[in-house]
C-alpha positions, 0 to 999 in steps of 0.5 A: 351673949353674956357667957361665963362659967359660973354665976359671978362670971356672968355678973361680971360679964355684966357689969363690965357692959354696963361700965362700957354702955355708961361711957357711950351712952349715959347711966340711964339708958345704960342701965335700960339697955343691960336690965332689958337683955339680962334674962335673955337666952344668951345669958348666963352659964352654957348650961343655963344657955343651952337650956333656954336655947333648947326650950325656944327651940321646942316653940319653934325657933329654927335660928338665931343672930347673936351679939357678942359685945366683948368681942366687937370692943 
């Protein structure tokens, strides 16, 4: 879950993981790691989220487990 208020919020959510995942585990696979999570449903505005939670929601999701990475560092 990158959550923020605005756009920029959410961009630097991001870039604050990415600095965070570049000091565990190398630019690379940083890099990897954030860019495959970045359109995900947890990303963004809570507008934004709720949207994409709502459409998931109309295939057929009935659940979901969330990360929430600034609050376990």
């Amino acid at each position: 879950m990158l959550i923020g208020a605005t756009q920029a919020d959410v961009d630097d959510r991001r870039a604050w993981l990415l600095d965070h995942y570049t000091k565990q585990i190398g630019a690379e696979r940083a890099a990897a790691a954030v860019d495959q999570n970045a359109t995900g449903a947890g990303v963004g505005t809570p507008e934004q989220i709720v949207e994409k939670l709502i459409a998931m929601k109309k295939l057929g999701m009935t659940y979901a487990i969330l990360n929430f990475p600034e609050l376990a560092y």
